[in-house]
C-alpha positions as CSV (number, residue, x, y, z in Angstrom):
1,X,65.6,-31.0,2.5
2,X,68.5,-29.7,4.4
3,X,66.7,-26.8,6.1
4,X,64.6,-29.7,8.0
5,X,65.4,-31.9,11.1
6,X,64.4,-34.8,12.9
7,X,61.8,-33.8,15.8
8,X,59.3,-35.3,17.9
9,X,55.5,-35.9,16.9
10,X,52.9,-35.6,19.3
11,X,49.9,-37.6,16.9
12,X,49.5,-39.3,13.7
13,X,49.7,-36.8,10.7
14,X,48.5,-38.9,7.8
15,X,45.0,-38.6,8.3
16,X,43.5,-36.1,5.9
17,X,41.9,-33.9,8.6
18,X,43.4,-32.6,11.5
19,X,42.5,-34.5,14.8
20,X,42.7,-33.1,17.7
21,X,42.5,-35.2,21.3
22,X,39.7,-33.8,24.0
23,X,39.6,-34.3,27.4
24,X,36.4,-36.3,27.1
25,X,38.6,-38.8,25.2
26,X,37.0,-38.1,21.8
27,X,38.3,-36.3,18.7
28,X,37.6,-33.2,17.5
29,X,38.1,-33.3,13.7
30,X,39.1,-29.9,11.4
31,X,38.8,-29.8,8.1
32,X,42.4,-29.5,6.7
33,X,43.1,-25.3,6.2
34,X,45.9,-22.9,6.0
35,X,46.3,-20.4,9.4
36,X,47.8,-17.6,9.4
37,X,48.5,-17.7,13.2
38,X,48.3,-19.9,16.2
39,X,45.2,-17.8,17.5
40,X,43.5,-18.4,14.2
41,X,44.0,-22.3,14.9
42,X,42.7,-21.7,18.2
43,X,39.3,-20.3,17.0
44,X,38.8,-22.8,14.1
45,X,39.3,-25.4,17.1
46,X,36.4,-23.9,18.8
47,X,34.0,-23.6,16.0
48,X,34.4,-26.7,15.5
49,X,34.1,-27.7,19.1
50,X,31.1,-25.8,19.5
51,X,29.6,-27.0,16.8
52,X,29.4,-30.6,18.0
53,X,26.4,-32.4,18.5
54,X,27.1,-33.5,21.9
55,X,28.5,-30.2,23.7
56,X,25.4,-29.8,25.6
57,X,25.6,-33.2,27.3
58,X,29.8,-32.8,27.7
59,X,29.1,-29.4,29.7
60,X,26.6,-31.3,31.8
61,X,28.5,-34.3,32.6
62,X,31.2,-32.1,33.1
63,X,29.5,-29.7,35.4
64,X,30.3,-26.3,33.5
65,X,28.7,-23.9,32.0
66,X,28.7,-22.2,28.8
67,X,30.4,-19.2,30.6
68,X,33.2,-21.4,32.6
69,X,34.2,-23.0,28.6
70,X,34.5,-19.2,27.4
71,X,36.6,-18.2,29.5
72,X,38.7,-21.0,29.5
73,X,38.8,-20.2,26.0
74,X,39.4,-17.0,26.4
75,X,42.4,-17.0,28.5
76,X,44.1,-19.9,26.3
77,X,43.7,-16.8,23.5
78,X,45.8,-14.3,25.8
79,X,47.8,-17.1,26.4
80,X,48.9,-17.5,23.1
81,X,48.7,-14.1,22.3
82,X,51.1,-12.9,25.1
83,X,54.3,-14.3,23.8
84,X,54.9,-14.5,20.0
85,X,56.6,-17.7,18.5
86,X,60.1,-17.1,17.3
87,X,61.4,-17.4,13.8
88,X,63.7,-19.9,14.8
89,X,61.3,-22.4,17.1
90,X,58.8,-21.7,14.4
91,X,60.7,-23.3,11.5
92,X,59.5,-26.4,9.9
93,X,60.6,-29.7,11.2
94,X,60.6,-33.3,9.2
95,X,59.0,-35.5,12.0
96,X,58.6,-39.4,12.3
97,X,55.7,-40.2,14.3
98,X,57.0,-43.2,16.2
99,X,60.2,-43.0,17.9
100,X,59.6,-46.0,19.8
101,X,63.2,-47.7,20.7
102,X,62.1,-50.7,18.0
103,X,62.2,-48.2,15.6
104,X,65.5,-46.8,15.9
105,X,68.5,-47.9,14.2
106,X,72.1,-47.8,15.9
107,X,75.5,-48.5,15.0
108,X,76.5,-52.1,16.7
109,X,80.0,-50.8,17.4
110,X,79.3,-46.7,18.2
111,X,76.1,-46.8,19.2
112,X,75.4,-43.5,17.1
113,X,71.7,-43.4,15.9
114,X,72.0,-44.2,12.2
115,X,68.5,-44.6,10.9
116,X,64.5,-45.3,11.4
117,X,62.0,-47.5,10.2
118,X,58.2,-47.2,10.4
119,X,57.8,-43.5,8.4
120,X,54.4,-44.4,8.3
121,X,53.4,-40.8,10.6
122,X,56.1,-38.6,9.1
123,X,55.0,-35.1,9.2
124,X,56.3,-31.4,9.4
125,X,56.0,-29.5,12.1
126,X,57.3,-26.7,13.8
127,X,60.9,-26.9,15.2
128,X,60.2,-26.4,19.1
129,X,58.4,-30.0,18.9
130,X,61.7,-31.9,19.2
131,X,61.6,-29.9,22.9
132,X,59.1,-32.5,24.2
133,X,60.9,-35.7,25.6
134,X,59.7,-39.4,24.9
135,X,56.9,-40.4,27.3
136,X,59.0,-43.2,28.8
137,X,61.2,-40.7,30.6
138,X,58.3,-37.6,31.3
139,X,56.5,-38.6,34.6
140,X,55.2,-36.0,36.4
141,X,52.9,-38.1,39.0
142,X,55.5,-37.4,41.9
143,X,56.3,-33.6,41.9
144,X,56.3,-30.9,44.4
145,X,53.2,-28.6,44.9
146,X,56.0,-25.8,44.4
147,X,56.6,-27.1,41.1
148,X,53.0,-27.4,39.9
149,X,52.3,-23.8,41.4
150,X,55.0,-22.5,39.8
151,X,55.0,-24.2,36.2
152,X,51.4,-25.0,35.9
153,X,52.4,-28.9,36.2
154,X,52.6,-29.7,32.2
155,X,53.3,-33.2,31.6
156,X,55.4,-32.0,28.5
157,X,57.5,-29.9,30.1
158,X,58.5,-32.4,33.4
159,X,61.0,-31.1,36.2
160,X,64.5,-30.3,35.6
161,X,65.3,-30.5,38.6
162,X,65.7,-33.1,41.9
163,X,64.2,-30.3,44.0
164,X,61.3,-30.5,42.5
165,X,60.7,-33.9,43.0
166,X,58.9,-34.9,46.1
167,X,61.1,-37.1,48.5
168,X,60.5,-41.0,48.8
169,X,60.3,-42.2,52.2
170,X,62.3,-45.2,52.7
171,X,59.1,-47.8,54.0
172,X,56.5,-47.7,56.5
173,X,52.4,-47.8,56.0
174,X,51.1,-49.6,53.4
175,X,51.4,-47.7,49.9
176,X,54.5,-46.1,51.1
177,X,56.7,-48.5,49.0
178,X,54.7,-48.1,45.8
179,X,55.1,-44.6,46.3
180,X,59.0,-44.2,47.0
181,X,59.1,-46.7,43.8
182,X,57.1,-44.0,41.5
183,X,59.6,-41.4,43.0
184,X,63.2,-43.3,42.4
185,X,61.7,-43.7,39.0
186,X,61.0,-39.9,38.5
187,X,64.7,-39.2,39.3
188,X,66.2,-41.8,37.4
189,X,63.8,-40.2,34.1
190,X,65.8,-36.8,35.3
191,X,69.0,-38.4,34.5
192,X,67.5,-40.2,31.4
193,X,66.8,-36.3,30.2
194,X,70.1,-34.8,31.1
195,X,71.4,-37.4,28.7
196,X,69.0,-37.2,25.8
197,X,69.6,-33.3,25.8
198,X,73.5,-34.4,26.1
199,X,73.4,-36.4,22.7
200,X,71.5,-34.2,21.1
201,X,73.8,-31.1,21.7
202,X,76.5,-33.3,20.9
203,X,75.1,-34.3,17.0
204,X,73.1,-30.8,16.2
205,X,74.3,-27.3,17.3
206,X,70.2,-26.4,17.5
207,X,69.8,-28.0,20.8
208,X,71.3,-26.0,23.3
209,X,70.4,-24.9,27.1
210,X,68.5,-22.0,25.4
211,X,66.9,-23.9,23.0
212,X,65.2,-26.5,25.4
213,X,64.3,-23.0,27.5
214,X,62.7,-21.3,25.0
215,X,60.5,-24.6,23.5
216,X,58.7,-24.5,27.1
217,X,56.5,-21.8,26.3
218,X,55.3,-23.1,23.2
219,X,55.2,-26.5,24.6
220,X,52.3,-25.6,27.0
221,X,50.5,-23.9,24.4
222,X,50.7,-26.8,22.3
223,X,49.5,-28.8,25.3
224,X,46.6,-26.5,25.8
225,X,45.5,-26.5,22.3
226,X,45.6,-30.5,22.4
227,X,43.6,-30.8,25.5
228,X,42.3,-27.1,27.0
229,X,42.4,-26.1,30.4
């Protein structure tokens, strides 16, 4: 066991097939099988996407065509094709599935993180998961256009930077306040990351500036093998 960390999970791992989220808000289900690569995951995901019963009826309610969903697929494929996963983001990970604050044990008088309850979802996964911060401090719904230009606006791989936050006005129309709110929020969550990657450095020599770099990539593969384009 001691060539295995802690990391973040993205879904439940104790079902018996893999399940995979859509963007219709069903699940696509594979039959549990080794891969050899991430691009042979990609195809098994859409034979078994186009095999479902109700595609024809998704592609209408969704207004596309069986043209628009291949080449969707089709650049996802280069996608992941273009830039290898490294050995070292690519190493196997012991993950617990909920690291909701209830489940995490601290010292009363350090405050060090000394255990977790609720393994229920532990799984193993690959290393560069423990990139992808907890959803209570991952809001995107306030960034700059630059931002989601230039990054592709991933929800998994939020800003990193104030600049890239859009800038609350103070008050004025109605909304304006709601908005600002959402905004103040988004850069307190920027803080909130700083210091998560702070106390990770500080208790495992993995994460380091270039590890959380390097885990983006992946990331947004990840993300588009969960949900597509």
């Amino acid at each position: 066991m001691e060539s295995f960390r802690l990391g973040i999970s993205w879904s439940d791992p104790t079902c018996r097939r893999l399940v995979i989220p859509t963007a219709r808000g069903e699940e696509a289900a594979l039959p549990r099988a080794s891969t050899t690569s991430v691009q042979e995951l990609w195809k098994q995901i859409l034979k078994a996407e186009a095999a479902r019963l109700d595609l024809e009826n998704w592609k209408k309610d969704q207004e596309v065509t069986t043209e628009d969903v291949r080449t969707a697929a089709s650049l996802i494929l280069r996608l992941i094709s273009a830039r290898p996963l490294s050995p070292n983001l690519a190493k196997p990970c012991l993950v617990i599935g909920d690291f909701a604050w209830r489940n995490i044990i601290c010292n009363p008088t350090t405050g060090r993180v000394i255990g977790f309850i609720d393994l229920q979802g532990v799984a193993v996964l690959p290393r560069f998961m423990p990139a992808r911060y907890p959803d209570d401090i991952s809001s995107t719904h306030s960034t700059t256009d630059q931002w989601l230009t230039t990054t592709g606006g991933f929800p998994w791989v939020p800003p990193d930077d104030t600049l890239q936050i859009m800038e609350a006005p103070e008050c004025g129309q109605e909304g304006v306040d709601w908005q600002a709110g959402l905004r103040k929020a988004m850069k307190e969550e920027l803080v909130y990351r700083k210091e998560f990657r702070l106390h990770l450095s500080r208790n495992h020599p993995l994460f380091q500036e270039r590890f959380w770099r390097e885990a983006q990539h992946p990331l947004k593969l990840h993300f588009l093998l969960v949900y597509g384009i």
